[in-house]
C-alpha positions as CSV (number, residue, x, y, z in Angstrom):
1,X,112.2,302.8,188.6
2,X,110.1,305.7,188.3
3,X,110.8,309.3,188.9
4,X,109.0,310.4,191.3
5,X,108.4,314.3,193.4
6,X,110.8,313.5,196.3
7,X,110.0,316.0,199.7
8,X,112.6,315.5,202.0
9,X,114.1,317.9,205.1
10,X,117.0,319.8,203.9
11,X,119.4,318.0,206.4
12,X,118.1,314.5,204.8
13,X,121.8,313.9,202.6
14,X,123.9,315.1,205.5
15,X,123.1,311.6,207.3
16,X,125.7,309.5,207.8
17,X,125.8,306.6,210.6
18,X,127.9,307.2,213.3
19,X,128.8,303.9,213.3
20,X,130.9,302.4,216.8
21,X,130.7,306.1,217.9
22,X,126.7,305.8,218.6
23,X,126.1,305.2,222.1
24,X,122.4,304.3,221.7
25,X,123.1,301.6,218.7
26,X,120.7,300.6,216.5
27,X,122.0,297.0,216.7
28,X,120.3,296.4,220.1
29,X,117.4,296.7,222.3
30,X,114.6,295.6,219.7
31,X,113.8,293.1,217.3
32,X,116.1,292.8,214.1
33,X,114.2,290.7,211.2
34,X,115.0,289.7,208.4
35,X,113.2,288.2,204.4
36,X,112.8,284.9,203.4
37,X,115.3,286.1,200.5
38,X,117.8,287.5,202.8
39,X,117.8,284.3,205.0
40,X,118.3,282.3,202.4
41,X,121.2,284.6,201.1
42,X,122.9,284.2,204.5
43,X,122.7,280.5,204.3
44,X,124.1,280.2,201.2
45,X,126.8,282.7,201.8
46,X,127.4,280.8,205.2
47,X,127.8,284.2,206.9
48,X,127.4,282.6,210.3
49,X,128.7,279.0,210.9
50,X,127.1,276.4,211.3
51,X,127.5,276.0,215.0
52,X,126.5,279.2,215.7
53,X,123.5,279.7,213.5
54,X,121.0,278.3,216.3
55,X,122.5,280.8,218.7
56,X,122.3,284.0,216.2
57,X,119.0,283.4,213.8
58,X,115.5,281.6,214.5
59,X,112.7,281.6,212.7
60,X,109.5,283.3,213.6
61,X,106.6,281.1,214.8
62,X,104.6,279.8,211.9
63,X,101.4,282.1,213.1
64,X,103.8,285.1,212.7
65,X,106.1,284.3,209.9
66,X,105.6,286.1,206.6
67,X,107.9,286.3,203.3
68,X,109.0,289.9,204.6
69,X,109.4,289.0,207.8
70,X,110.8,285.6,208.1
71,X,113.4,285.3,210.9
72,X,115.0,287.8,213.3
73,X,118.2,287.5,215.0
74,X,118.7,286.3,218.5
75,X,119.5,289.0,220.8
76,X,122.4,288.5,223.8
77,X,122.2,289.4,227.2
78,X,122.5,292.7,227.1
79,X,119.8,292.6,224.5
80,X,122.9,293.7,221.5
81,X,123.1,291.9,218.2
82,X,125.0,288.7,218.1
83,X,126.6,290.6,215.1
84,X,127.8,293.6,216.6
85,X,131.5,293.7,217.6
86,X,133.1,295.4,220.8
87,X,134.3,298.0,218.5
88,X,130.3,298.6,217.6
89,X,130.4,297.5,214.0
90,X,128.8,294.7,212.1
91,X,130.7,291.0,211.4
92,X,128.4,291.0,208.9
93,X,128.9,293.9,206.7
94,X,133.1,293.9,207.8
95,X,133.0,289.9,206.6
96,X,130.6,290.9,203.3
97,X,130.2,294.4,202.7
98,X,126.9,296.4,202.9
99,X,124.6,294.2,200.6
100,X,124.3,291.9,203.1
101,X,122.6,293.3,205.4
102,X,119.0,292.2,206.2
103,X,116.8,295.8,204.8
104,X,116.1,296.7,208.1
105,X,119.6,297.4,209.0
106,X,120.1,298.8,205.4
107,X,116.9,301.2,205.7
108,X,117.4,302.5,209.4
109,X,116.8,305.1,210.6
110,X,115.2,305.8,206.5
111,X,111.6,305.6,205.8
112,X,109.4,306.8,203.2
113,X,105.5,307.3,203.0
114,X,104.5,307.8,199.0
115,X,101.3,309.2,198.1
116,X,100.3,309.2,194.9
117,X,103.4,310.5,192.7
118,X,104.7,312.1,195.7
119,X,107.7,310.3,198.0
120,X,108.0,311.7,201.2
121,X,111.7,310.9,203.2
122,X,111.9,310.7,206.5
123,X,114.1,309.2,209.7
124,X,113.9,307.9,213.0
125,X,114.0,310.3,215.9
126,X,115.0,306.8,217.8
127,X,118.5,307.4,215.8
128,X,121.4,310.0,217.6
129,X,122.6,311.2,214.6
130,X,119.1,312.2,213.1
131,X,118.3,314.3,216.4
132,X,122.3,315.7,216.5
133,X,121.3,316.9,212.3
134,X,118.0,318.4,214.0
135,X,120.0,320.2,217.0
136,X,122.0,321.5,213.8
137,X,119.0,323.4,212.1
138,X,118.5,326.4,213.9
139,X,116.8,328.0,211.6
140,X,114.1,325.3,211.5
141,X,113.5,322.3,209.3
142,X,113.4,323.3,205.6
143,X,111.3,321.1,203.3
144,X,112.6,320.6,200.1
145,X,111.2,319.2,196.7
146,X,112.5,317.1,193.5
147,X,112.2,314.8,191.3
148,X,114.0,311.4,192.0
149,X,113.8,308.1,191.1
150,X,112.5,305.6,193.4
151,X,111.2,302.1,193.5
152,X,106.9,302.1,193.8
153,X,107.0,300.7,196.8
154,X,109.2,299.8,200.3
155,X,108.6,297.7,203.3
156,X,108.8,300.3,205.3
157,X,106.7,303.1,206.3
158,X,102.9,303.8,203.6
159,X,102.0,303.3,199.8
160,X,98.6,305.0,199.1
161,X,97.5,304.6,195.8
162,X,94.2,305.4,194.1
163,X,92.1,302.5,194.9
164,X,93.1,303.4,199.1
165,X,91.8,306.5,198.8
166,X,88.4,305.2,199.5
167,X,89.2,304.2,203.5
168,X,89.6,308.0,204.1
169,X,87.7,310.7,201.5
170,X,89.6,312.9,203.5
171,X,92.6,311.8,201.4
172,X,91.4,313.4,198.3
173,X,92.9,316.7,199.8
174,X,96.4,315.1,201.5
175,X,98.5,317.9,200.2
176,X,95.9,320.6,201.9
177,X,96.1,319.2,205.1
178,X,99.8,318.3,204.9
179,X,100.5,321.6,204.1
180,X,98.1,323.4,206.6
181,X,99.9,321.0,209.4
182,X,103.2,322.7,208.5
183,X,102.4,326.4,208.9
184,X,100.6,325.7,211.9
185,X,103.5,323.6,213.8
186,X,106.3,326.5,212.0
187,X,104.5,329.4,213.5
188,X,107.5,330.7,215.4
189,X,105.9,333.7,216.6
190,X,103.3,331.8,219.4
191,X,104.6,329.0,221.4
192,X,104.7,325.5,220.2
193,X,101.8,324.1,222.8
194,X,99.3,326.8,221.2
195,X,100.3,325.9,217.3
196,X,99.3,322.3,218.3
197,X,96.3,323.4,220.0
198,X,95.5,325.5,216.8
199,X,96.1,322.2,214.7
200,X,93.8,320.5,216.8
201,X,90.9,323.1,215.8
202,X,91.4,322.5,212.2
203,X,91.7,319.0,212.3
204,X,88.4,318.6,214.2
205,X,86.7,320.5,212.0
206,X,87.8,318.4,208.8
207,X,86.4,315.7,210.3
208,X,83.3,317.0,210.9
209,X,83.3,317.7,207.2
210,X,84.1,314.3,206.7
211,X,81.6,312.9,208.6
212,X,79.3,315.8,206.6
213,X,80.3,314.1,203.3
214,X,81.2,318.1,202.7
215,X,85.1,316.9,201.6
216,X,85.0,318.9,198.8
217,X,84.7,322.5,201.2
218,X,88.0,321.2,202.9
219,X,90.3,323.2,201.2
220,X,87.7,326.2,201.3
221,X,88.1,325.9,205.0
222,X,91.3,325.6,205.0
223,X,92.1,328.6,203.0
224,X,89.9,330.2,205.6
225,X,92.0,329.0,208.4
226,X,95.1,330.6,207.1
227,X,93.4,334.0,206.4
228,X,92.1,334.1,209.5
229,X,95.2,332.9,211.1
230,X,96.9,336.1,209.2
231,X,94.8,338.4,210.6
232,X,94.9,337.2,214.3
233,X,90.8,336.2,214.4
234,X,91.8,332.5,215.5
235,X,94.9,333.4,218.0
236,X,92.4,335.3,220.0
237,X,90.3,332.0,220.8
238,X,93.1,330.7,222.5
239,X,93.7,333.7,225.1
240,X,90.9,332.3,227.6
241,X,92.3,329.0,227.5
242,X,94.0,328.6,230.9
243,X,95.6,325.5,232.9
244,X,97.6,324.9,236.0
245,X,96.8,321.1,236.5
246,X,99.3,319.3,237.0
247,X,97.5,316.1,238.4
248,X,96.9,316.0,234.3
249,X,100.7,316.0,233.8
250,X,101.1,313.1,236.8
251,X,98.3,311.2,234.9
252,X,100.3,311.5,231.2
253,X,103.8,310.3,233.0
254,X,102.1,307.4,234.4
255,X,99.8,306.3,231.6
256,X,103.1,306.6,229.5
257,X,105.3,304.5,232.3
258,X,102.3,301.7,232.4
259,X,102.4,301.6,228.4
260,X,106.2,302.0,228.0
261,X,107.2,299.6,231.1
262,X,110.1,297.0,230.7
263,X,112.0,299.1,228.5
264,X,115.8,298.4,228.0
265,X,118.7,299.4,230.2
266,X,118.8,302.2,228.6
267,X,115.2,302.7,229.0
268,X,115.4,302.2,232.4
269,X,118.4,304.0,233.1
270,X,116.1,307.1,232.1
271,X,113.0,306.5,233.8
272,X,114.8,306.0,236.9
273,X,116.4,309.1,237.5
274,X,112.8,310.7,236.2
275,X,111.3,308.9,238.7
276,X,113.4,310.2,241.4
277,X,112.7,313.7,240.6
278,X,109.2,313.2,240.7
279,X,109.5,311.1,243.8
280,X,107.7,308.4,242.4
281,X,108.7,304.3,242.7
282,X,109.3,302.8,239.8
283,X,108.4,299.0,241.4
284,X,104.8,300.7,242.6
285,X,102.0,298.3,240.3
286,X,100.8,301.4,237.6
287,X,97.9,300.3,237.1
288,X,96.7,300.3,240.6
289,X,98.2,304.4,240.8
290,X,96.0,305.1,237.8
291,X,93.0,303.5,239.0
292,X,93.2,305.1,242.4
293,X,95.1,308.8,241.3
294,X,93.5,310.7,243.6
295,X,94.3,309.0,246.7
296,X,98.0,308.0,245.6
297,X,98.6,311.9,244.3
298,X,101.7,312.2,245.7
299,X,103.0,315.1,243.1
300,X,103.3,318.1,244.9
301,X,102.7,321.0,242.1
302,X,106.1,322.9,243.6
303,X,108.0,319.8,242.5
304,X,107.0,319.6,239.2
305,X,106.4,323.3,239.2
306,X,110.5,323.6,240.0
307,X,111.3,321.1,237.2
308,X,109.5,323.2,234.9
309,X,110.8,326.1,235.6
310,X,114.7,325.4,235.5
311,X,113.5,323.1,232.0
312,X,112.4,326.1,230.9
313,X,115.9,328.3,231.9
314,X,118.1,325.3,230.3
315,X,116.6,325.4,226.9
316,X,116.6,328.7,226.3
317,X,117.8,329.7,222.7
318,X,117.7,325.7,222.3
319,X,113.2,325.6,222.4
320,X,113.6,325.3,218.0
321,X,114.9,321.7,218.6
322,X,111.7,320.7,220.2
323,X,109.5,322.6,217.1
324,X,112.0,320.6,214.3
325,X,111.5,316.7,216.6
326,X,107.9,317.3,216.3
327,X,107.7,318.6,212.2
328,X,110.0,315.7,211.6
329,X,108.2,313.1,213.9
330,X,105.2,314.3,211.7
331,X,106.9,313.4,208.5
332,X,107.9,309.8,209.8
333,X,104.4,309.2,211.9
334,X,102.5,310.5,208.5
335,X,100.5,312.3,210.8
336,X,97.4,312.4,210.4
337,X,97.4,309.6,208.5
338,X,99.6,307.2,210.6
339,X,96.7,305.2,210.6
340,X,93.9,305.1,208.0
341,X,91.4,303.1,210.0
342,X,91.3,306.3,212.5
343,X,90.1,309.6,212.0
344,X,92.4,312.7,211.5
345,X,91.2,314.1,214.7
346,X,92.5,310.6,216.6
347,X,95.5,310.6,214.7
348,X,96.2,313.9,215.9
349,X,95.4,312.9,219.6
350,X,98.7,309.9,219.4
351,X,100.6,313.4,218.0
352,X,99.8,315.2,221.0
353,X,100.3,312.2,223.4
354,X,103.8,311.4,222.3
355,X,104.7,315.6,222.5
356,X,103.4,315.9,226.1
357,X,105.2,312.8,227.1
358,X,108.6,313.8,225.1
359,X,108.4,317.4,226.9
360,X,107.4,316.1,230.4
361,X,110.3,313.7,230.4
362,X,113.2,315.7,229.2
363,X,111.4,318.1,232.0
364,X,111.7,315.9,234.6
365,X,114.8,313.9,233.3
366,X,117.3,317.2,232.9
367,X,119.2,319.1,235.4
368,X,120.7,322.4,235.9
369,X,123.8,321.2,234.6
370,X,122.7,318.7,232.0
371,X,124.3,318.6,228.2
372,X,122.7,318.5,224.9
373,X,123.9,315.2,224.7
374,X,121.5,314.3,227.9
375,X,118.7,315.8,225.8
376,X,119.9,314.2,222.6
377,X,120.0,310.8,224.5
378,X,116.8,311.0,226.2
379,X,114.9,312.3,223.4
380,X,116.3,309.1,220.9
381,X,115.4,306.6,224.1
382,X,112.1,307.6,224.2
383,X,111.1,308.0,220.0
384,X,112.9,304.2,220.4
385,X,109.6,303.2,221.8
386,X,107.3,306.0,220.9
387,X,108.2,305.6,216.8
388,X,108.4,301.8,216.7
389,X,105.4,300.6,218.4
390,X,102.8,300.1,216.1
391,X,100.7,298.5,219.8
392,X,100.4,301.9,221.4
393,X,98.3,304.1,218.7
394,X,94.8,302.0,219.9
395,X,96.4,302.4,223.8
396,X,96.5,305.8,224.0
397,X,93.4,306.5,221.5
398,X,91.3,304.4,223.6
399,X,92.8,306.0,227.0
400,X,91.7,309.4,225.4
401,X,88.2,308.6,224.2
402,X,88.1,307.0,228.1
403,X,89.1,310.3,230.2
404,X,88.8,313.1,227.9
405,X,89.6,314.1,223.9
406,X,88.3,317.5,224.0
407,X,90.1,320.5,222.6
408,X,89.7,321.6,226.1
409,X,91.1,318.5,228.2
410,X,94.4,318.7,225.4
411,X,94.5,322.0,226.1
412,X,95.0,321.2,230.1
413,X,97.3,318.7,229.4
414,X,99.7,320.9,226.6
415,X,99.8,323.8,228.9
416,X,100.7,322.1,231.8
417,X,103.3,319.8,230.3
């Protein structure tokens, strides 16, 4: 192994599974895979019997199945692990200690994205714990740097190397535009909507450089952001920007019910009692609501106006949790280079999509005399499906380039959320 420059959130060691005390387990709810390797290590080691084997492990179909991903386990009827006990522990790792687990269960909620000689550490915001560390830091989430050693590569999460560089020029200055996303989305002293809005300018404009073949004036610009930023020129661009629509907001919840639908129980559990406050029917075909919005606008403004409003009483002194999800969902989406293929500017658009629809739903979803364990347990139901679905990133780009992906349509949208 090589050693490496290691960035990691300063809460990163304090991790430690919760184990049979998680409500939300990792062990259900969502595929579990396996290797070829670690299949054949669980076959050799007989870790489930023969006669069960059919009913805990199949193979993946022969169109699907890869060395990494080989076979998955075989999920019950309440969607758990076959290998998760009443007490909410592994057989598995009880029977045969922790090397033999599958690295999926080994590396979750962990992921790292390298760049170059840089390793950057992140976690899951589908994991309890992770969001309990982040309700933890309210002083905001402290990047920290080192050198570690670390294997080149893992199957999970990005490996740029030199020779990638080339799908994005853009990724010549990674460490300007990292860091520039930072300041902007720690910039405690203007609320959290407007820093994203602010993001939004600058990415937009390194595009347009980009496009320009001008990549070598991004970190002029961006040097120019920041002293303009200092000196207040840029905050005053976003005084005139005003928005009470919340026909936008009804549109995000139900573009995000119609991509997110036939979730889990505990999925469900959540969207329900959203639902209800919204007075909307969870049964109702989506699709047919989005196509025909107008007609079948049944959210009165006062209604989602009044959930607002008491969201906005409830998190008071609490509003830093929300600023440390989004930093760290950063980290673990790579944002803006989740995906490569896309510009900055529409990787930026899934980062705004997943905030509005995190904000709208714990909106909607807590009450008066709800816990930071409701928030905690919404929050880590939603990233479930928002973190670990590679599907929606084209969804919600191509939804955007279809109604609107101006800075002034994300602007209606943030402000109203």
């Amino acid at each position: 192994m090589e050693k490496l420059d290691v960035l990691k959130p300063s809460w990163y060691d304090r991790f430690q599974c919760k184990g049979g005390d998680c409500f939300y387990n990792c062990c259900q709810c969502w595929e579990i895979s396996m290797s070829r390797e670690e299949y054949r290590k669980w076959r050799k080691k007989k870790v489930v019997g023969r006669d069960e084997w059919g009913l805990t492990i199949e193979l993946y179909s022969p169109d699907k199945k890869t060395d990494a991903n080989y076979a998955k386990f075989i999920l019950d009827r309440e969607n758990k692990c076959p290998m998760l006990t009443e007490e909410g522990l592994c057989r598995a790792q009880k029977n045969y200690g922790y090397s033999i687990l599958s690295q999926t269960c080994q590396s979750f909620p962990r992921q790292n994205h390298r760049y170059l000689d840089q390793v950057e550490c992140s976690m899951s915001l589908g994991c309890e714990r992770v969001l309990e560390l982040l309700m933890e830091e309210k002083d905001g989430v402290l990047l920290i740097n080192g050198k570690k050693a670390f294997s080149p590569e893992s199957r999970y999460g990005s490996y740029v190397i030199k020779n990638k560089k080339k799908q994005l020029s853009a990724l010549d200055y990674y460490y300007d535009i990292q860091t520039l996303c930072i300041i902007l989305l720690q910039l405690e002293e203007i609320p959290l909507e407007d820093r994203m809005l602010l993001l939004g300018m600058a990415m937009r404009r390194i595009d347009e450089l980009t496009a320009e073949g001008n990549c070598i004036d991004i970190p002029v610009y961006i040097d120019w952001f920041i002293k303009e930023l200092e000196q207040g020129e840029i905050l005053g661009m976003l005084q005139g920007i005003k928005a009470d629509n919340t026909l936008s907001v009804y549109y995000s919840v139900l573009t995000g019910l119609m991509y997110l639908n036939g979730g889990d129980q505990y999925y469900s559990q959540v969207m329900e009692r959203i639902c209800k406050r919204l007075n909307l029917n969870m049964d109702a075909d989506l699709k047919n609501i989005l196509e025909n919005k107008e007609e079948s606008f049944k959210l009165e403004k006062e209604l989602y106006h009044g959930c607002k409003e008491q969201f906005q009483e409830w998190i008071h002194g609490k509003e830093y949790f929300l600023e440390n999800v989004m930093i760290s969902y950063m980290f673990y989406a790579n944002i803006p280079f989740k995906d490569m293929e896309r510009s900055l500017w529409e990787n930026y658009l899934y980062f705004i999509w997943v905030y509005s629809m995190v904000k709208v739903s714990l909106t909607t979803y807590l009450e008066a005399d709800s816990t930071s364990e409701d928030m905690i347990h919404c929050c880590s139901v939603f990233f479930r499906k928002l973190g670990h679905n590679r599907s929606l990133f084209d969804k919600v780009i191509n939804d955007f380039n279809t109604h609107g992906n101006s800075l002034a349509h994300l602007a209606v949208l943030l402000k109203s959320c």
